[in-house]
C-alpha positions as CSV (number, residue, x, y, z in Angstrom):
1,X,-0.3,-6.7,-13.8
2,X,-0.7,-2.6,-12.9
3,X,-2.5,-2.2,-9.7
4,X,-5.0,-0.1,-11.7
5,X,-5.8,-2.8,-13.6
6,X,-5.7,-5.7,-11.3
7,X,-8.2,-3.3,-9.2
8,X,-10.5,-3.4,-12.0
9,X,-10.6,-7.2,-12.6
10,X,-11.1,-8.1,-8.8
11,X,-14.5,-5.4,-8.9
12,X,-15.7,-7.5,-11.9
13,X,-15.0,-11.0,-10.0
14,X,-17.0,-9.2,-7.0
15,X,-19.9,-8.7,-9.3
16,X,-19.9,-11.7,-10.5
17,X,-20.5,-13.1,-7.3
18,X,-22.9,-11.0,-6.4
19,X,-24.4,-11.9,-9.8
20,X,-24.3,-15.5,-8.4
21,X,-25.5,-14.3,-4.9
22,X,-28.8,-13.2,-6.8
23,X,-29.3,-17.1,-8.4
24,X,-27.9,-18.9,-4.8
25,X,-30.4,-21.2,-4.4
26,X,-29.9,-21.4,-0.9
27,X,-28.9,-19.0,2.1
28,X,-25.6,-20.3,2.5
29,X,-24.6,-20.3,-0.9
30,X,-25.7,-16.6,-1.2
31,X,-24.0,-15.7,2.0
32,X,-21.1,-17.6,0.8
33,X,-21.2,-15.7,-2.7
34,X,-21.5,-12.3,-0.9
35,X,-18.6,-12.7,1.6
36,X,-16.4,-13.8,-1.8
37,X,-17.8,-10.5,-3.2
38,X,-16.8,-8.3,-0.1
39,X,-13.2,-10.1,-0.2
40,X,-13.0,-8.9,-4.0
41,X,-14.1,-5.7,-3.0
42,X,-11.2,-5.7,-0.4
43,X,-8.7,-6.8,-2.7
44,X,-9.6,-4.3,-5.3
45,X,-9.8,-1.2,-2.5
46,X,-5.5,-2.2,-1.7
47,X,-4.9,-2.5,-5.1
48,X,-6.6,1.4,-6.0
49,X,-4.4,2.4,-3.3
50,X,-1.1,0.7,-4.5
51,X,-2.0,2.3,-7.5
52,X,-1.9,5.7,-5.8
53,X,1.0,5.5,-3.8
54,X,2.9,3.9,-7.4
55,X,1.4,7.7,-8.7
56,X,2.6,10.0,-5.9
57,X,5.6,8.6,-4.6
58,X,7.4,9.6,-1.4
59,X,10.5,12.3,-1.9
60,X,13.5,11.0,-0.8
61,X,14.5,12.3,2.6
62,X,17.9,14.5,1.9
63,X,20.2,12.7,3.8
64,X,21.8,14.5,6.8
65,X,25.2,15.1,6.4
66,X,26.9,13.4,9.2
67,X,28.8,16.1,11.6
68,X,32.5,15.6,12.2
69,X,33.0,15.8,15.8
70,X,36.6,16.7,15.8
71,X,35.6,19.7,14.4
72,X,33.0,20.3,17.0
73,X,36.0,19.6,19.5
74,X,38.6,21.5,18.3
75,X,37.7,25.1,19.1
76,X,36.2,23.7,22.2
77,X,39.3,22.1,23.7
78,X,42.0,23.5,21.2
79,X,44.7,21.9,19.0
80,X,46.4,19.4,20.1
81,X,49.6,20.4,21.8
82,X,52.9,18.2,21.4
């Protein structure tokens, strides 16, 4: 499932439960029924921001080009002499 998408569905379970919050017919069922909401809610925020970072990936970092050291060396020290 797209992030997008899977953000949408977990906002709609997180009204639902706050739907079902509403008709609790007790104060732990609705507290119970809001903390599921929140938890939705928290699901679908990660999932909007997967689907940014999916959008708007990172470059690639160029890849430094490894130095040679003999050839750092070389003029340094001079050829080698046999």
């Amino acid at each position: 499932m797209d992030p997008a998408e899977a953000a949408k569905w977990h906002r709609h379970q997180a009204e639902q439960c706050r739907a079902k919050a509403v008709l609790g017919s007790d104060k732990e069922t609705r507290a119970h029924y809001l903390g599921l909401a929140a938890t939705y809610d928290g699901l679908a925020d990660n999932k909007e921001r997967m689907a940014v970072v999916l959008q708007f990936p990172l470059r690639r970092r160029r890849q430094s080009k490894l130095l040679d050291r003999s050839a750092v060396l070389v003029p340094l020290i001079g050829p080698k002499q046999t």
